[in-house]
N, CA, C and O of each residue as an XYZ file, in Angstrom:
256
protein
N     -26.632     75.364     40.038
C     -25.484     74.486     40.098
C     -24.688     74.788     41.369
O     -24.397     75.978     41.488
N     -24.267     73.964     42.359
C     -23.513     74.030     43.461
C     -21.938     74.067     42.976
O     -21.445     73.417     42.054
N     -21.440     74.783     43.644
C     -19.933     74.959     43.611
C     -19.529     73.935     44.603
O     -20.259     73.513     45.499
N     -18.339     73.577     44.378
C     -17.283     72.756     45.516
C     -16.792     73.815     45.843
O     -16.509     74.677     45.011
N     -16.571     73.972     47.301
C     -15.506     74.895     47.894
C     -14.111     73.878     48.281
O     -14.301     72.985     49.107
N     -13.269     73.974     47.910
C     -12.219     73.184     48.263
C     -10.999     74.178     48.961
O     -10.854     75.400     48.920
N     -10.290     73.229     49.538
C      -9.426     74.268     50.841
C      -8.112     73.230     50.429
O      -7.828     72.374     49.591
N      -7.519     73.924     51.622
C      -5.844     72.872     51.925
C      -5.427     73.998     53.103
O      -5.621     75.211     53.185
N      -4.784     73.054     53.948
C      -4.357     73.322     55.223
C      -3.153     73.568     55.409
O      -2.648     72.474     55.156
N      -2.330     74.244     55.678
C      -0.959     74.371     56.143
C      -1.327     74.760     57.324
O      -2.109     75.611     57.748
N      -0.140     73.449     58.103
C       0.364     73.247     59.007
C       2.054     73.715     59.854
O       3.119     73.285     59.411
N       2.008     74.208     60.513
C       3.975     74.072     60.872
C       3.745     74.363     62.637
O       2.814     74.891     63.246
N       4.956     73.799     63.069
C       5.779     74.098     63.732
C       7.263     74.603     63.719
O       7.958     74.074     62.852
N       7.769     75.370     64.383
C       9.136     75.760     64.156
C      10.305     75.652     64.750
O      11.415     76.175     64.646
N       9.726     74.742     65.486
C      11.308     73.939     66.122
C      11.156     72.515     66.173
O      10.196     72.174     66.865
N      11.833     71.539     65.632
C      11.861     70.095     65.100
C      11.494     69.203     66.170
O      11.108     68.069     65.888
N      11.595     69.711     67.757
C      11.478     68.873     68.420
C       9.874     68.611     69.039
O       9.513     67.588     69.620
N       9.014     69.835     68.745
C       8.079     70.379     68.345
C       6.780     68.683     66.849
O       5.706     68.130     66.613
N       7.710     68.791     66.617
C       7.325     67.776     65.265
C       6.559     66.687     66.234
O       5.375     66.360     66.148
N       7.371     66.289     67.018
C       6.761     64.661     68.178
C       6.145     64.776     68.583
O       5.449     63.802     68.870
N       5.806     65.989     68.986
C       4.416     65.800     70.195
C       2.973     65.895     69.676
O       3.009     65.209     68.654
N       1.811     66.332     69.803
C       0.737     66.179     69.172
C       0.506     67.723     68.377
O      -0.390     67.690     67.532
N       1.046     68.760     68.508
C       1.054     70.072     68.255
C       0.675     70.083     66.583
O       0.111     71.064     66.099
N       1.110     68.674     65.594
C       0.993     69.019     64.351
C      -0.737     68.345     64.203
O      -1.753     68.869     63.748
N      -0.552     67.302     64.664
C      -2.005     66.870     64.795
C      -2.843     67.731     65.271
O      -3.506     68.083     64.294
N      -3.202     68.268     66.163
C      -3.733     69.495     67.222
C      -4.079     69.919     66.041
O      -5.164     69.527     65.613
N      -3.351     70.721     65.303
C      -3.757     71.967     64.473
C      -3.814     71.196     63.028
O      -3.412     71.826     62.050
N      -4.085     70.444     62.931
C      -4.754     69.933     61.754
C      -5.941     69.246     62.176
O      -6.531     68.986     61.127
N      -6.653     68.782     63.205
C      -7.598     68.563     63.951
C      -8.580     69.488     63.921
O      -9.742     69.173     63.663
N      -8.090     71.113     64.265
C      -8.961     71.541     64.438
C      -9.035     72.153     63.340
O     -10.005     72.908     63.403
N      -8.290     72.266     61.915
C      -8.541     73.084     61.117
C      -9.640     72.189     59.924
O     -10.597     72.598     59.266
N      -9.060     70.970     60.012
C     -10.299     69.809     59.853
C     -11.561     69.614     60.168
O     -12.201     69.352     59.150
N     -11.897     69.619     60.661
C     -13.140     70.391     61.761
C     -13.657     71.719     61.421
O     -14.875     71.881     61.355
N     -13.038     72.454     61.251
C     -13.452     74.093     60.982
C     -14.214     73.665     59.346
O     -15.410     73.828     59.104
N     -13.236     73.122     58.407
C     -13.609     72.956     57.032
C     -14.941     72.475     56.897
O     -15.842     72.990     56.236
N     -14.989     71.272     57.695
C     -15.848     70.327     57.812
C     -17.649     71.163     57.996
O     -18.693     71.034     57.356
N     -17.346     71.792     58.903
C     -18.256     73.094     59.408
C     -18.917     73.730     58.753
O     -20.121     73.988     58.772
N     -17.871     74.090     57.949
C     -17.884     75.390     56.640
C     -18.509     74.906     55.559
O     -19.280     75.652     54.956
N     -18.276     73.454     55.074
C     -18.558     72.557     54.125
C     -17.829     72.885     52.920
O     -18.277     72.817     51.775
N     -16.791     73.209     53.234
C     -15.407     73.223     52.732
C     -14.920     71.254     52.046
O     -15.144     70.367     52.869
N     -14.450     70.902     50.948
C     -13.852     69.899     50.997
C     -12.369     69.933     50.733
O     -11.916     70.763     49.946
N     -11.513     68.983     51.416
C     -10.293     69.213     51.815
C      -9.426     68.444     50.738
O      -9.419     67.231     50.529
N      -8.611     69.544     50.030
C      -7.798     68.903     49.133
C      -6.676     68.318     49.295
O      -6.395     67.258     48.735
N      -5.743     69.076     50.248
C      -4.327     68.557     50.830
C      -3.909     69.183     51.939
O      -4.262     70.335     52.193
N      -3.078     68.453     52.744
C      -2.945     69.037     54.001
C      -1.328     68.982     54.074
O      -0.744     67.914     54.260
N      -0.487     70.512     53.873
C       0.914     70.533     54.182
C       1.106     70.576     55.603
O       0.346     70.965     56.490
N       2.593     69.968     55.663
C       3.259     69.933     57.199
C       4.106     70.263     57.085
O       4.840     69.802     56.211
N       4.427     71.093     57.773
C       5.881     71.804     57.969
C       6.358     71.794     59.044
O       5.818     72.579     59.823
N       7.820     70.762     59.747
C       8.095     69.988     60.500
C       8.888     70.254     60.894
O       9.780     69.421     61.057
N       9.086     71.850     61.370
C      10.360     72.322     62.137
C      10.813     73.258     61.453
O      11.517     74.080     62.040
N      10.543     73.434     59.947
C      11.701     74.679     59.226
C      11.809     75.886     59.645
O      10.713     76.278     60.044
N      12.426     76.479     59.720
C      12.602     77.861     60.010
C      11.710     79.225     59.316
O      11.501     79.333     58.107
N      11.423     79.843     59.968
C      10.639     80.545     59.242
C      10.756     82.020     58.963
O       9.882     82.882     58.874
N      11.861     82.075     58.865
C      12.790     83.523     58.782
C      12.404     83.966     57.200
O      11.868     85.061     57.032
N      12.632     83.260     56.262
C      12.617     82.728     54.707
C      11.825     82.145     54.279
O      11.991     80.928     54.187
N      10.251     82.925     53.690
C       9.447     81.735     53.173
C      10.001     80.822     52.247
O       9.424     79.754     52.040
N      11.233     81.165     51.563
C      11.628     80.568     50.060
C      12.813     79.562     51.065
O      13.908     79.209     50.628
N      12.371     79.278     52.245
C      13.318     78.132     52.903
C      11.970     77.190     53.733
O      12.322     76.393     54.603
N      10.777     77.303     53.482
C       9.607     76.733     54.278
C       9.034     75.805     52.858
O       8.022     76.226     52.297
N       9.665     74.646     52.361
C       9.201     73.898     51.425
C       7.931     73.559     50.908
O       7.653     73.249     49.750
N       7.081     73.666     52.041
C       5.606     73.008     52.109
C       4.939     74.453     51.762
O       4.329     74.618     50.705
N       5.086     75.412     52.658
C       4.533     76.955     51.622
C       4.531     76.943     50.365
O       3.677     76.702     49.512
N       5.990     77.340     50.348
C       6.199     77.499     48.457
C       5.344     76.383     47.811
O       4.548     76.842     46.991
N       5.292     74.945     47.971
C       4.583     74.065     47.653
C       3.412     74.739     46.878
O       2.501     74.051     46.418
């Protein structure tokens, strides 16, 4: 019997202005790709869009 390997991606950047440019795509691109590789299937992909990261219990998409 084959197993599913299933994954999920977290993503962040940590400064908001950071969010616009391609930097969140970029790294969900390539971590997409890596899975893909692996034959990994991809369950959900968090973004974390600037929060601070001093406080995991202030990074919404972690705790998620």
């Amino acid at each position: 019997m084959e197993t599913n390997k299933l994954a999920v991606i977290y993503i962040r950047v940590s400064d908001p202005s950071q969010a616009h440019n391609n930097s969140l795509d970029t790294q969900e691109k390539i971590c997409k790709d890596y899975l893909k590789s692996k034959g990994y299937e991809l369950v959900k992909v968090f973004r974390e869009e600037g929060e601070s990261a001093m406080h995991v219990a202030t990074r919404t998409q972690l705790t998620e």
